[in-house]
C-alpha positions in Angstrom: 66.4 42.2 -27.3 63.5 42.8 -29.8 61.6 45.0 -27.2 65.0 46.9 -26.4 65.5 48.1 -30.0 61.8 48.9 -30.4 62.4 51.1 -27.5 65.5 52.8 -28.3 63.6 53.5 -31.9 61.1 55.7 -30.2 63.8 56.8 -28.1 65.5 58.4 -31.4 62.3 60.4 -32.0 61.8 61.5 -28.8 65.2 62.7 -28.8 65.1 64.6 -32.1 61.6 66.3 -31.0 63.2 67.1 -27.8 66.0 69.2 -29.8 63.3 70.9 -31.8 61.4 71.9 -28.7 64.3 73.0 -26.9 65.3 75.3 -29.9 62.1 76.8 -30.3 61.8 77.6 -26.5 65.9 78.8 -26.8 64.6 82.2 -25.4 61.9 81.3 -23.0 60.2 78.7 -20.9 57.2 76.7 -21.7 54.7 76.9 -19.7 52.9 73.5 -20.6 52.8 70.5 -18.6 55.0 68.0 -18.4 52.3 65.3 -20.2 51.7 68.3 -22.8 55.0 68.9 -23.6 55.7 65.2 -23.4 53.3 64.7 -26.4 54.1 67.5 -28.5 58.1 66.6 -28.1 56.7 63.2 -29.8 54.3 64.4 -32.3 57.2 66.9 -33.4 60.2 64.4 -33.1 58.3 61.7 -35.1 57.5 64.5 -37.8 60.9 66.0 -37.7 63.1 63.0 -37.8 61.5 61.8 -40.7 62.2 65.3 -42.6 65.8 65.7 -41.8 66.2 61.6 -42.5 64.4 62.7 -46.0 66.9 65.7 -46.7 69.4 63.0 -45.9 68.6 60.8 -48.5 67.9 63.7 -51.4 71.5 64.0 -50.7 71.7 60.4 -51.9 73.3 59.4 -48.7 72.0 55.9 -47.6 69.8 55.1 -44.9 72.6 53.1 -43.0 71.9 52.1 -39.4 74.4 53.8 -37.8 73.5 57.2 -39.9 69.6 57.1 -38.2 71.4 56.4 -34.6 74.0 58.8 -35.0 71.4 61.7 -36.3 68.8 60.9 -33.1 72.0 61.2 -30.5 73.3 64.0 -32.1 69.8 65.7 -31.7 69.4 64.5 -28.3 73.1 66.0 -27.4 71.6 69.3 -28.9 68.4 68.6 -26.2 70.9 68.6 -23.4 73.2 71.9 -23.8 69.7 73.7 -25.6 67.8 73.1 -22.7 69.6 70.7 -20.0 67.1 71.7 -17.1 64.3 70.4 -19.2 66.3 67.1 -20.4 64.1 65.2 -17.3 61.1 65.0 -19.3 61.4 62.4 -20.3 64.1 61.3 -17.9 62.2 61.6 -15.3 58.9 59.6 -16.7 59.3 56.9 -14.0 58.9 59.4 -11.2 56.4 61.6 -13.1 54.1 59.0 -14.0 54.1 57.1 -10.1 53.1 60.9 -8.7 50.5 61.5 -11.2 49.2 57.9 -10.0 49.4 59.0 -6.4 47.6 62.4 -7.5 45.1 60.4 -9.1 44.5 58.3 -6.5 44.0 61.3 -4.0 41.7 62.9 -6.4 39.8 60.2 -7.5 37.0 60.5 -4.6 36.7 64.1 -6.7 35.5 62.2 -9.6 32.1 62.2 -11.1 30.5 58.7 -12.0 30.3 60.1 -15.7 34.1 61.2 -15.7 35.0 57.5 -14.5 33.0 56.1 -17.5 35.1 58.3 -19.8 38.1 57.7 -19.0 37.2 53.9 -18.5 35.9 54.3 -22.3 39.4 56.2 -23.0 41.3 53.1 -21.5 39.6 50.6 -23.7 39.9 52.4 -27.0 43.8 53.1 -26.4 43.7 48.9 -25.3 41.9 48.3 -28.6 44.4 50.0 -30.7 47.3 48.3 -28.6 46.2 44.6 -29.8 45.1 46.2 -33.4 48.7 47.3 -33.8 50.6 44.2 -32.4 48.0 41.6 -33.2 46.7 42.6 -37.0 49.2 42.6 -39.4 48.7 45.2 -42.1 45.5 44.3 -44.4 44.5 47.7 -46.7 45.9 47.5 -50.3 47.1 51.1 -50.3 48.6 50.0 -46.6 50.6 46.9 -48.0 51.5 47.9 -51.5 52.2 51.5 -51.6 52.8 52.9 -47.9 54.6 49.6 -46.3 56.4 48.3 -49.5 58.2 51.9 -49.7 59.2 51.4 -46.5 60.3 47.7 -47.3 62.8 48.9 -50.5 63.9 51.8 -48.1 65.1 49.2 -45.5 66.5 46.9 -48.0 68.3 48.9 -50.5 68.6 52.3 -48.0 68.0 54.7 -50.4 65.2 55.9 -52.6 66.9 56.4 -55.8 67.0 52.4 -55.9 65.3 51.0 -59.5 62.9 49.5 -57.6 61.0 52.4 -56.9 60.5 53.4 -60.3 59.8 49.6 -61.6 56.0 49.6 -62.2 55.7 45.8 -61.7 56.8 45.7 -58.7 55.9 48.8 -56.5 52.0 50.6 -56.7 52.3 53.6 -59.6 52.0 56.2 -57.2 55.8 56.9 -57.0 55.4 60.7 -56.5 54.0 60.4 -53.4 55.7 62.0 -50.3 57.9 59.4 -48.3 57.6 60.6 -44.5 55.6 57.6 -43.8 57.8 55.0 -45.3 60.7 56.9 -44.0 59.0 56.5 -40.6 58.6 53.1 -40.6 61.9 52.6 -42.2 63.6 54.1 -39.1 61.8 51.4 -36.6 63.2 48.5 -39.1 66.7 49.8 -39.6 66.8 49.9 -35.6 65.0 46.5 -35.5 67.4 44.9 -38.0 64.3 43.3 -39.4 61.8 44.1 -41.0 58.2 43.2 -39.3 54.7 45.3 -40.5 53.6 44.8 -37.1 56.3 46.1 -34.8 56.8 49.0 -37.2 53.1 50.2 -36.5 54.1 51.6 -33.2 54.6 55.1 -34.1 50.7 54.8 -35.1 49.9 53.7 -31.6 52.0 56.3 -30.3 51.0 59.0 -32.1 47.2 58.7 -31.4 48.6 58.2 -27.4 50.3 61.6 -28.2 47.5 63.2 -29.7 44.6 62.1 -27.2 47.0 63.7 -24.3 47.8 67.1 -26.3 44.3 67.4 -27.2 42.9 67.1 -23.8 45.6 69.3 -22.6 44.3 71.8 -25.7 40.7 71.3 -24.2 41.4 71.9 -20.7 42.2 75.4 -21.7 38.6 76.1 -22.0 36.7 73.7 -20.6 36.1 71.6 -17.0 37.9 67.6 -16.7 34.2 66.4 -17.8 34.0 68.3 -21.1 38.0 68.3 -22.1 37.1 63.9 -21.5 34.1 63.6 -23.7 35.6 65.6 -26.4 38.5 63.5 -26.6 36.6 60.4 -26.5 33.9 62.2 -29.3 37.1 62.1 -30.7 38.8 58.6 -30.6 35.6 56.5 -30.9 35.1 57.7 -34.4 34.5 54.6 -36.3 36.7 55.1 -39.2 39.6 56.4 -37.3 39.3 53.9 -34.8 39.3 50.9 -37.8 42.1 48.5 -38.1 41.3 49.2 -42.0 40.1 51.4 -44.4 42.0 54.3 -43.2 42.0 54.2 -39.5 45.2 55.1 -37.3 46.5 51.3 -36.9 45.6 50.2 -40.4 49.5 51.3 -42.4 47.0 54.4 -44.3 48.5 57.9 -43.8 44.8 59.7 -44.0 44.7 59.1 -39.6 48.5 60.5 -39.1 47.7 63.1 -41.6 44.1 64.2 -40.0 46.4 64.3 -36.7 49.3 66.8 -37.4 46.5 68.8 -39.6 44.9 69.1 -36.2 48.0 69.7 -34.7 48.2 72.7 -36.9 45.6 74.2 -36.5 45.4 73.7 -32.4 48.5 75.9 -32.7 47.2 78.7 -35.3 44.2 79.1 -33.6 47.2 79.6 -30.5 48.4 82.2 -32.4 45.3 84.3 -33.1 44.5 84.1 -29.3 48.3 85.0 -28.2 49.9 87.0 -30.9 53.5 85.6 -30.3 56.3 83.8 -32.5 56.2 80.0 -30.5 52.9 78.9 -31.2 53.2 80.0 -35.3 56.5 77.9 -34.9 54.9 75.2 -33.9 52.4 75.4 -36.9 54.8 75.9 -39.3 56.3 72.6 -38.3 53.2 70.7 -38.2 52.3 71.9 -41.4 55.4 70.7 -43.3 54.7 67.1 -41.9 51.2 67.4 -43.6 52.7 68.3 -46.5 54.9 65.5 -46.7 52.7 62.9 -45.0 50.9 63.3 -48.4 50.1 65.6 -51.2 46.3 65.8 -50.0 48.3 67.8 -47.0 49.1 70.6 -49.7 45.4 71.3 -50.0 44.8 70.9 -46.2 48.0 73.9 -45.4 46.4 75.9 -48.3 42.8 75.9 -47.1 44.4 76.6 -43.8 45.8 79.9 -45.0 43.1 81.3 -46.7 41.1 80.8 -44.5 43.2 82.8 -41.9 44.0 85.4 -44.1 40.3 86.2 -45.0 39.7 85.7 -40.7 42.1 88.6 -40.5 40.6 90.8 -43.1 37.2 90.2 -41.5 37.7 90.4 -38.2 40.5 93.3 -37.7 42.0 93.9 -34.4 44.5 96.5 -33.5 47.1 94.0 -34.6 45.9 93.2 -37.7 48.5 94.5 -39.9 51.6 92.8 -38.2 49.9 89.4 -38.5 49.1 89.6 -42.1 53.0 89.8 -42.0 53.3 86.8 -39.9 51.1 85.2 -42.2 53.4 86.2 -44.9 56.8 84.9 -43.2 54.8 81.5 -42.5 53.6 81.0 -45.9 57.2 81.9 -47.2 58.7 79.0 -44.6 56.6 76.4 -45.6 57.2 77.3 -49.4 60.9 76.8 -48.7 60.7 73.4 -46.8 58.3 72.1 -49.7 60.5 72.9 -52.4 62.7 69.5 -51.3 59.8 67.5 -51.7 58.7 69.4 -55.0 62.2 68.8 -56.5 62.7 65.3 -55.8 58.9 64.9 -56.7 59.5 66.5 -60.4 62.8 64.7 -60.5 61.4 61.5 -61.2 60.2 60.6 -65.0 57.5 58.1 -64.2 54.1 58.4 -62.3 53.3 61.5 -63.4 50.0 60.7 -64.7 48.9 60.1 -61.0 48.6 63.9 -60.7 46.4 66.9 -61.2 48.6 69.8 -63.0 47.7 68.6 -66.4 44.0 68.6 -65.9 43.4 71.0 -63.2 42.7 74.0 -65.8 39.5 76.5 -66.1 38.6 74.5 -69.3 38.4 70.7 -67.2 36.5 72.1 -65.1 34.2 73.7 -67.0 33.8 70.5 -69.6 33.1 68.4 -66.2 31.0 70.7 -63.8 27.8 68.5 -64.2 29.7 66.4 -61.7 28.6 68.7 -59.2 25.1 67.2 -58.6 26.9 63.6 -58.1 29.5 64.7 -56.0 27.3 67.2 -53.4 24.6 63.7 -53.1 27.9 61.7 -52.4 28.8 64.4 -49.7 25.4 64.0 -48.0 25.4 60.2 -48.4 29.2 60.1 -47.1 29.0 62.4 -44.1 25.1 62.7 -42.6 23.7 59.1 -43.7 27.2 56.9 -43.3 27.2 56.1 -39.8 29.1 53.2 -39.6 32.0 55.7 -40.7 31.0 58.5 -38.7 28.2 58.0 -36.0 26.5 61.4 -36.0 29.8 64.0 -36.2 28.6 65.8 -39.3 25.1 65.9 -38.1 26.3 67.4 -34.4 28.4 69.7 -36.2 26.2 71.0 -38.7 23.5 71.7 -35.2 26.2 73.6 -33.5 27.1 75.9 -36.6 23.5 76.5 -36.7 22.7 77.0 -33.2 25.8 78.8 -32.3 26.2 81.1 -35.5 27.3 83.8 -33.6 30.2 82.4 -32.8 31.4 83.0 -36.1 31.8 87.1 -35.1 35.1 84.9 -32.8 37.8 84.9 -35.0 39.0 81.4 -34.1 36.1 80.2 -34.6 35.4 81.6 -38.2 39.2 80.4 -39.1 38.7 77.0 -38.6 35.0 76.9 -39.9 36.3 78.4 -43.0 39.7 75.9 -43.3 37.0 72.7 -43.2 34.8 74.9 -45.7 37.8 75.6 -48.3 38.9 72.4 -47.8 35.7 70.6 -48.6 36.0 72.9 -51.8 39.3 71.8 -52.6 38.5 68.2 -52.9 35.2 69.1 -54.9 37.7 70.8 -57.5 39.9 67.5 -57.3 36.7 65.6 -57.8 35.4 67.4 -60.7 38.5 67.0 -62.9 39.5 63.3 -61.6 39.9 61.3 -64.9 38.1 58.3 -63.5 34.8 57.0 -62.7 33.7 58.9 -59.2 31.4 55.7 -58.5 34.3 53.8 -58.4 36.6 55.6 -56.4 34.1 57.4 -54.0 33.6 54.0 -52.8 37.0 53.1 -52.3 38.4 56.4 -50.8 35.8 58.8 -50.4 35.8 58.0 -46.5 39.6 58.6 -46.0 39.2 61.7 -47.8 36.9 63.1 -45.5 38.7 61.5 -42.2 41.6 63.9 -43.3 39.6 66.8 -41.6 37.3 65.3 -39.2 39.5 65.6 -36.1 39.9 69.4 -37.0 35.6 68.9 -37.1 35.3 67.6 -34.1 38.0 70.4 -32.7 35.5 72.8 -34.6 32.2 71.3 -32.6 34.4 72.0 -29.3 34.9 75.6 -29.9 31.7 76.7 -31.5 30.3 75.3 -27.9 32.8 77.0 -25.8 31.0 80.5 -24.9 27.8 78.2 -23.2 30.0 74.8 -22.0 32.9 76.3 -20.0 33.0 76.6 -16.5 33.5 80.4 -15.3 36.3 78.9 -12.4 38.3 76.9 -15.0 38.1 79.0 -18.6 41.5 80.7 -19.1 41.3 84.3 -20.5 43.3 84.4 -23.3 41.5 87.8 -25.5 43.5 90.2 -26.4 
């Protein structure tokens, strides 16, 4: 009965992602595969349920069980008579999945010896993070009393104007935080009728099953089964982000799910640059509201994301530069509307506010503080080249490929996401210089997580700066202008 629930919990998100995707393709037809559109219909329906579940409760309507289950069928009611020819994709898994099995099997004499060891190497990273999620209970501090105790009150007391939210000897003093996460988790409980920190941690485990299929799916665009597999697996074997702790996607921290939708978003901007049309800046949009209100770090991420493709535009002008500046504006103007919620309910509240920047984040702070510089660029280099227990050699790989494929950078993809990494890098410096406590301290508590926030995006970089020599003639897709 257990297993059922967990399963129809999922089932709600699938549901609600299905309704989003259907509405957003209202006037055409995707043209992704099923096992793409089967993992952005989760990535957005995990996002998106949480968001209209968090509107919900500004309304001060309680998190009843019956109000999450009613919500998810109502969405997947709007799936069927959106888009009822495309309601088998998920309905038709069983068959799907036992004929890309027989494909397999007939293409599997095809197969290099090197593309069996990925995806062997692929299978025992996603078995890893299968026992890490059902067989570790959650063991971070931020993971157990901020993240999962939010959730806890939320499946207890079903709202979160409850006192104990605002009680500071009882929940972590970081109230202002954004609730998607807990909300999240709350949802698997509420279905569960119990609450368990080790069932709830499925979404993680799905969400980095998601995300390994979309971007392999993003990477076969460009490149041949051999690349679009070592990429991913570059990707997934990332020690940090592979960690049961300290950040990585099993370990109850939101810095993984927040690195993933922030790749997300920018998969489907650099989507737009190549194609020009309204779907794939949709898509973004969405993606980016879930960063947003995954945490507030996620405002800095959106906003590095934006200049950066604003100054790409003004660069690099094509014919239609003009019209996307515009584009650019109605995007910025949607994601400023969908964060005023947040914003409100955020400002709302009369405690935690020393947790936050806006009182010290003035010319004059920064100014009185700069001499931090020296300590904070040595940290960067200590963090990012010399850490490889957190990293292996990413930052070292990338910093080779920027250098040996500079003129990339004239590819204006290429300089939009090298610039989002650099403005975001500059963003946390800024943070950094006016933080009102020691840097020793908290670099070496958080530092790491800080930086994992971009490093998928990184690795997404590395994979693009290396397209013009790696692709295969036969298989690259033109997509110029």
């Amino acid at each position: 009965m257990i297993l059922v629930r967990l399963i129809c919990s999922q089932i709600l998100f699938v549901m609600f992602g299905g309704f989003l995707h259907a509405l957003l393709f209202r006037r055409g037809k995707s043209q992704s595969s099923f096992w793409e559109k089967g993992s952005v219909i989760y990535l957005v329906g995990l996002g998106g349920f949480g968001f209209c579940l968090f509107l919900v409760g500004l309304l001060r309507i309680r998190f009843s069980s019956g109000l999450i289950i009613i919500l998810g069928c109502l969405a997947g009611i709007g799936w069927f008579f959106l888009s009822s020819p495309d309601i088998g994709t998920f309905m038709g898994i069983p068959g799907r999945f036992l004929a890309f099995l027989h494909e397999v099997r007939k293409k599997f004499r095809t197969w290099s010896l090197m593309e069996v060891i990925l995806v062997l190497g692929l299978a025992g990273m996603i078995c890893l993070q299968f026992l890490y999620t059902f067989g570790l209970p959650l063991m971070g501090f931020d993971s157990r009393a901020h993240w999962a105790l939010k959730s806890k009150i939320l499946h207890y007391e079903d709202t979160f104007y409850s006192e104990s939210f605002y009680d500071s000897e009882r929940i972590h003093p970081q109230v202002r935080h954004p609730l998607l996460l807990p909300i999240i988790q709350m949802v698997v409980t509420r279905v569960l009728g119990d609450y368990d920190d080790r069932l709830m941690k499925l979404p993680f485990f799905l969400l980095y099953l998601s995300l390994i299929v979309f971007f392999y799916c993003e990477l076969r665009r460009y490149y041949s089964r051999l690349t679009a597999l070592f990429f991913v697996l570059f990707l997934v074997t990332l020690p940090l982000l592979s960690t049961p702790t300290d950040g990585g996607i099993t370990s109850g921290y939101v810095d993984a799910p927040m690195a993933f939708y922030f790749l997300c978003t920018m998969i489907f901007l650099v989507r737009w640059l190549q194609q020009g049309n309204f779907i794939p800046m949709a898509f973004a949009a969405l993606f980016a509201i879930f960063v947003m209100y995954l945490k507030d770090d996620g405002i800095g991420c959106v906003a590095s994301a934006i200049g950066a493709l604003l100054l790409s535009l003004l660069v690099l002008k094509t014919s239609s530069w003009k019209k996307r500046i515009l584009s650019l504006i109605l995007f910025i103007v949607v994601i400023f509307l969908f964060l005023f919620p947040g914003k409100i309910y955020s400002y709302s509240l009369s405690v935690g506010k020393g947790e936050y920047f806006e009182s010290i984040l003035k010319p004059g702070s920064i100014m009185k503080n700069i001499g931090r510089l020296s300590k904070i660029l040595s940290s960067y280099e200590l963090e990012m080249l010399l850490n490889l227990p957190h990293w292996g050699i990413l930052w070292i790989i990338l910093l080779f490929s920027i250098v040996y494929n500079v003129k990339r950078f004239r590819v204006q993809e290429v300089l939009f996401v090298g610039l989002t990494l650099l403005f975001y890098l500059c963003v946390l410096t800024v943070v950094f210089i006016v933080l009102p406590w020691d840097l020793s301290q908290f670099f070496a508590g958080s530092l790491g997580r800080l930086i994992l926030q971009m490093s998928p995006v990184a690795v997404y970089f590395i994979a693009l700066l290396w397209k013009e020599r790696m692709s295969e003639a036969g298989e690259a897709l033109n997509i110029s202008e």
